[in-house]
DSSP file (Angstrom, degrees, kcal/mol; ACC not computed):
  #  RESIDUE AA STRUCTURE BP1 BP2  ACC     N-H-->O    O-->H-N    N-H-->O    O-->H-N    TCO  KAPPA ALPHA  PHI   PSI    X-CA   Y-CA   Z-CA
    1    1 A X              0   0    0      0, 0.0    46,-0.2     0, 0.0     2,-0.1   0.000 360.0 360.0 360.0 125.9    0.0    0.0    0.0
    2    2 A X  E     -A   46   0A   0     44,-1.8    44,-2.5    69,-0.0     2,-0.3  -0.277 360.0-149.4 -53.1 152.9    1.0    3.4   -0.9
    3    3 A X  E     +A   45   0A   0     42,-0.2    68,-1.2    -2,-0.1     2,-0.5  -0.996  13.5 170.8-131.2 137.1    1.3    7.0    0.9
    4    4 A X  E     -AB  44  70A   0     40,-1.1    40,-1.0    -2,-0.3    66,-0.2  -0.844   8.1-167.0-157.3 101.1    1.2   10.3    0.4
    5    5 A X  E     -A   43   0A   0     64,-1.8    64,-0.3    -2,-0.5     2,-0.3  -0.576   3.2-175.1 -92.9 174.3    1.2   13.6    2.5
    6    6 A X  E     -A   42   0A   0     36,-1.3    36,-2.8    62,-0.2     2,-0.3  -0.888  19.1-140.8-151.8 157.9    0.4   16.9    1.9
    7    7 A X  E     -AC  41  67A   0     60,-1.1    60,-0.5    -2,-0.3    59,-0.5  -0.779  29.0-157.6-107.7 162.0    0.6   19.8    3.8
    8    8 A X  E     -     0   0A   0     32,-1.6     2,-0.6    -2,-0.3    57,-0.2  -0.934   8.0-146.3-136.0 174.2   -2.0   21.9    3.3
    9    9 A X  E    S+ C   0  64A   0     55,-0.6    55,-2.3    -2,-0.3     3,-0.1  -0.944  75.4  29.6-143.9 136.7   -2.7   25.4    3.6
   10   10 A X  S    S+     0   0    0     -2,-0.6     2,-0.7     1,-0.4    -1,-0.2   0.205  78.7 139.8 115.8 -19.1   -5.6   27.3    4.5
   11   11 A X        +     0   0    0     29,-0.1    -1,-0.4     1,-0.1    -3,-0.1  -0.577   5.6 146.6 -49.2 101.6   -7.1   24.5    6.8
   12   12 A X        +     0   0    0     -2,-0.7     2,-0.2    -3,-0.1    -1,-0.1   0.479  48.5  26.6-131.3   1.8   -8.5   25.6    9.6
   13   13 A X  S    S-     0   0    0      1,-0.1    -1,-0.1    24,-0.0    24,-0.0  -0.877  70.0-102.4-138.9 177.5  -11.6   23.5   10.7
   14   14 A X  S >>>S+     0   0    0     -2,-0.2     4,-3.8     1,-0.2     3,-1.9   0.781 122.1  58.5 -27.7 -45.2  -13.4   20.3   10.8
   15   15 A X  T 345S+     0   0    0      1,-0.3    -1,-0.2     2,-0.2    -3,-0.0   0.400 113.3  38.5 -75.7   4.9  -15.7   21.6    8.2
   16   16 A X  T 345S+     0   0    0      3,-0.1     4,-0.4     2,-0.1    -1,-0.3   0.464 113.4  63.5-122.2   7.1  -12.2   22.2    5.5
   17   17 A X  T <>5S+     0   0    0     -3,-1.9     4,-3.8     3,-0.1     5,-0.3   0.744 108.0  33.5-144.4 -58.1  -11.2   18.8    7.3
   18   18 A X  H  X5S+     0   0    0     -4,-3.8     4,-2.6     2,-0.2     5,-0.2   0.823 119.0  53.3 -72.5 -12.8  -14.6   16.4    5.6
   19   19 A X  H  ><S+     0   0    0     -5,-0.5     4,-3.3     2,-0.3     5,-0.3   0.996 114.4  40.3 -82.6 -40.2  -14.6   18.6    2.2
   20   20 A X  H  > S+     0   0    0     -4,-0.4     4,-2.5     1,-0.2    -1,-0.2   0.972 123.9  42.3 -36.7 -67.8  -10.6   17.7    1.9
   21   21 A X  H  X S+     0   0    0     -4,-3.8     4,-0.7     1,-0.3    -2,-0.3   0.697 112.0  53.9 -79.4 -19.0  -11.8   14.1    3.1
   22   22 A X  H  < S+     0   0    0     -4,-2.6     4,-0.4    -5,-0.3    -1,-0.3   0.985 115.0  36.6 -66.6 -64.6  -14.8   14.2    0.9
   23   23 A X  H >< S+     0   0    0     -4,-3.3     3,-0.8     1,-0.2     4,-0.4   0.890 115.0  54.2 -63.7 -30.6  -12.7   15.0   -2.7
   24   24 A X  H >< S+     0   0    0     -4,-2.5     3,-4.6     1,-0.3    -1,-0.2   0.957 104.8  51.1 -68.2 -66.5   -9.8   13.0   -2.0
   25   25 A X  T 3< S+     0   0    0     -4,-0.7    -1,-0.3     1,-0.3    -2,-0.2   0.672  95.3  69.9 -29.0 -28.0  -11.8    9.9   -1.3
   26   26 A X  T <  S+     0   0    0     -3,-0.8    -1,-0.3    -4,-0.4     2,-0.2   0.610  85.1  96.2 -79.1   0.3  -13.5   10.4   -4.7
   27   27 A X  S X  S-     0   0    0     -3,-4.6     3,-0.9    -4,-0.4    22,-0.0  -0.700  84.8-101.3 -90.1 141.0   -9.7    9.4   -6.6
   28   28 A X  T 3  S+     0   0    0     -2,-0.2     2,-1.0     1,-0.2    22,-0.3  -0.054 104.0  22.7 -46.2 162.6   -9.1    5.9   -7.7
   29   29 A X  T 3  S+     0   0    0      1,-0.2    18,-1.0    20,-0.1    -1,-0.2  -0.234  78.1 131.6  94.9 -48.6   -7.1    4.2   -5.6
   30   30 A X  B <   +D   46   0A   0     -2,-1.0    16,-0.2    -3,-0.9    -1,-0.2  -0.003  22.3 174.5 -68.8 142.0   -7.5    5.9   -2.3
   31   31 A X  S    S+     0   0    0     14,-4.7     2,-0.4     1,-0.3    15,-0.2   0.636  72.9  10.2-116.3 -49.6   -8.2    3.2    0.6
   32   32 A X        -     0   0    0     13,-1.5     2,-0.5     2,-0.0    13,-0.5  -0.963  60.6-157.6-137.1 141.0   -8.1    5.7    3.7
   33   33 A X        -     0   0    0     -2,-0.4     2,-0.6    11,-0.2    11,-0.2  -0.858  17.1-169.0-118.5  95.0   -8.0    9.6    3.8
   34   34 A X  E     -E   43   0A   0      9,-2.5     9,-3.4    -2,-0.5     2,-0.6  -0.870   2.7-166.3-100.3 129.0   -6.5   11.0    7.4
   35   35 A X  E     -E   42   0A   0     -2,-0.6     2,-0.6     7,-0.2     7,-0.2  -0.914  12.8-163.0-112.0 136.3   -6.8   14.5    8.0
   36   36 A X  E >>> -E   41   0A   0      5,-2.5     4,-2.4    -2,-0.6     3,-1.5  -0.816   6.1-176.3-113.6 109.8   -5.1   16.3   10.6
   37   37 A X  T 345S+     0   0    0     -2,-0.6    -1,-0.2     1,-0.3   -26,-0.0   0.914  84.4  50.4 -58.3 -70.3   -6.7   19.8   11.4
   38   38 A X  T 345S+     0   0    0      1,-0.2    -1,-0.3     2,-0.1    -2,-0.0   0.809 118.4  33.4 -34.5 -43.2   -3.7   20.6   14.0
   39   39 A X  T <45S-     0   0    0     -3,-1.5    -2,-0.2     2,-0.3    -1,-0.2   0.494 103.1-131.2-118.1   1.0   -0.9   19.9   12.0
   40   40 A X  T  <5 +     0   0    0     -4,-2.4   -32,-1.6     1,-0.3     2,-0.2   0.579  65.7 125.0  79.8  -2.0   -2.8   21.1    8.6
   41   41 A X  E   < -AE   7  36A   0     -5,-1.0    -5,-2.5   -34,-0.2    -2,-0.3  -0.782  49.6-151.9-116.2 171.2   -1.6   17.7    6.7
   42   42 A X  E     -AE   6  35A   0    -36,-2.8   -36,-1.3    -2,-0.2     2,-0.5  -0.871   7.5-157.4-138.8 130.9   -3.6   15.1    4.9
   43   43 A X  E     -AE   5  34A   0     -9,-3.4    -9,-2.5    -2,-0.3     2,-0.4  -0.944   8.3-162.9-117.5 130.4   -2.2   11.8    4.9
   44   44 A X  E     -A    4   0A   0    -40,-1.0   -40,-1.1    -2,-0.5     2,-0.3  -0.929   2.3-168.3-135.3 111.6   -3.6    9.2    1.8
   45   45 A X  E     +A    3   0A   0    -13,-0.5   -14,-4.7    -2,-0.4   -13,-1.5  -0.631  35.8  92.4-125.8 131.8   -3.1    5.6    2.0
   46   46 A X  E     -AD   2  30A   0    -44,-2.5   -44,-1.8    -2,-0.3     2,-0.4  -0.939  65.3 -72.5-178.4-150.5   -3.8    3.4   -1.4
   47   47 A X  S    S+     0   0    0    -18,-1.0    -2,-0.0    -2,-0.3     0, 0.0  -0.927  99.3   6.1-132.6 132.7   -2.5    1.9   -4.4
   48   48 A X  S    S-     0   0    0     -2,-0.4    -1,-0.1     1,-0.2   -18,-0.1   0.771  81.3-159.8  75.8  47.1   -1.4    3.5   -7.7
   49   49 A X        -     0   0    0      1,-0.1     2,-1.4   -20,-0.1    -1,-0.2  -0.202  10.8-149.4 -59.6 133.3   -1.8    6.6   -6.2
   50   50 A X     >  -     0   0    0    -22,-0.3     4,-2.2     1,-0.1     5,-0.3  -0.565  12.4-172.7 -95.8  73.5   -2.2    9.8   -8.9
   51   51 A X  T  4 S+     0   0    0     -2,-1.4     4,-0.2     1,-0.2    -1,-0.1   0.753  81.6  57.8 -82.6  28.4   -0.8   12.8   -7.2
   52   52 A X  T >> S+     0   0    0      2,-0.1     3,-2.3     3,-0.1     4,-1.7   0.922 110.2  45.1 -74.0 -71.5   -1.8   15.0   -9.7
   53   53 A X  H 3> S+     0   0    0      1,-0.3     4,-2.0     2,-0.2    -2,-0.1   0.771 116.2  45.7 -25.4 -55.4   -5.2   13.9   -9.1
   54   54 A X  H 3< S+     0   0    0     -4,-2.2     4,-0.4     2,-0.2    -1,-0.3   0.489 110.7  49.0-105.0  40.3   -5.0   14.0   -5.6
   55   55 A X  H <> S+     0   0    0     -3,-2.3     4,-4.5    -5,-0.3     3,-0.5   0.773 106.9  61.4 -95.7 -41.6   -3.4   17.2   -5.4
   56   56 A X  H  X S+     0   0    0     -4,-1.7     4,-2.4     1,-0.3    -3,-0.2   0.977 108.7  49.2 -38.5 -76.1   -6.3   18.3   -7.9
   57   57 A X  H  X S+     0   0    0     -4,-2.0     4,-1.9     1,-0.2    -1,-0.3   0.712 100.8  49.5 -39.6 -50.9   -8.5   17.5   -5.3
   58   58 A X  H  4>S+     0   0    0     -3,-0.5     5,-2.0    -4,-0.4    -1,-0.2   0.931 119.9  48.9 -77.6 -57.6   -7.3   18.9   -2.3
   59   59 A X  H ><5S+     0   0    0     -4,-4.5     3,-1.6     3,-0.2    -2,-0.2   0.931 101.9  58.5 -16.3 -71.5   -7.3   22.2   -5.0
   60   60 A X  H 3<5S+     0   0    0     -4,-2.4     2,-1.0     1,-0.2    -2,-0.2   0.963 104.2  60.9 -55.5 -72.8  -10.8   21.6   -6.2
   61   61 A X  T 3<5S-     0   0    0     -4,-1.9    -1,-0.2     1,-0.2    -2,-0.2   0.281 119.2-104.0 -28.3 -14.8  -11.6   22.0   -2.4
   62   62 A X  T < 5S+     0   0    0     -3,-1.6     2,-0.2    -2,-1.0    -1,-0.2   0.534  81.8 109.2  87.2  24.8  -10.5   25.3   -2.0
   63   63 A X      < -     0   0    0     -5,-2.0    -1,-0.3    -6,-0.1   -53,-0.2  -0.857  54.0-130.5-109.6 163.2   -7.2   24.8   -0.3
   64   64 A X  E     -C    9   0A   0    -55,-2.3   -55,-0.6    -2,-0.2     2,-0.4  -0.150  14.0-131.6 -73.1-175.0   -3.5   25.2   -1.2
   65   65 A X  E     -     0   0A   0    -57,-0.2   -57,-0.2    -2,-0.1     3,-0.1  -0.920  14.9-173.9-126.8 142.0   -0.7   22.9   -0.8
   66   66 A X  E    S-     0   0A   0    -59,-0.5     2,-0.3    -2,-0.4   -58,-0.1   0.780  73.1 -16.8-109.6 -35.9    2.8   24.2    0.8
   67   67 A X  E     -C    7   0A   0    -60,-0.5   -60,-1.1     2,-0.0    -1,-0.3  -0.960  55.6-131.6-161.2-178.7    4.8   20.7    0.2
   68   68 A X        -     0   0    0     -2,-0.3     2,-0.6   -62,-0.2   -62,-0.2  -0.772  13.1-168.9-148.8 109.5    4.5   16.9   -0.6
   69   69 A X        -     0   0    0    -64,-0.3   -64,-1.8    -2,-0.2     2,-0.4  -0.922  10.8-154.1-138.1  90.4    6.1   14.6    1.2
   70   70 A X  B      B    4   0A   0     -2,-0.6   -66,-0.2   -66,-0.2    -2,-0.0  -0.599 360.0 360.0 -82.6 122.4    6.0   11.1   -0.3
   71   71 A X              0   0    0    -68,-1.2   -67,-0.1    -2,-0.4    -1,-0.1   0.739 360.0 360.0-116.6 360.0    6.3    8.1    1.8
């Protein structure tokens, strides 16, 4: 299984926390979506993960991303 964080920017609630966890979920692949509110990254566990796609997402959602940190 694959991983992939992002930091994101512009996160600041629960409610930016399910809309994040809403698009992401909607990409092939994706198995689990964690988001952490506190530390502003989103962690995405799957296989043949697109990160264009879920970067797109995170986008489409109205947030930025500040780095990507593959693991």
């Amino acid at each position: 299984m694959a991983q992939k964080q992002y930091n994101v920017i512009g996160m600041s609630c629960e409610h930016c926390a399910a809309s994040i966890r809403e698009g992401v979920s909607e990409v092939a692949g994706v198995s689990e979506v964690v988001v952490d509110v506190a530390a502003k990254s989103v962690t995405v566990h799957g296989t043949d993960l697109d990160d264009g796609r879920l970067r797109a997402a995170i986008v489409e959602a109205g947030y930025g991303i500040a780095d990507t940190v593959a693991a």
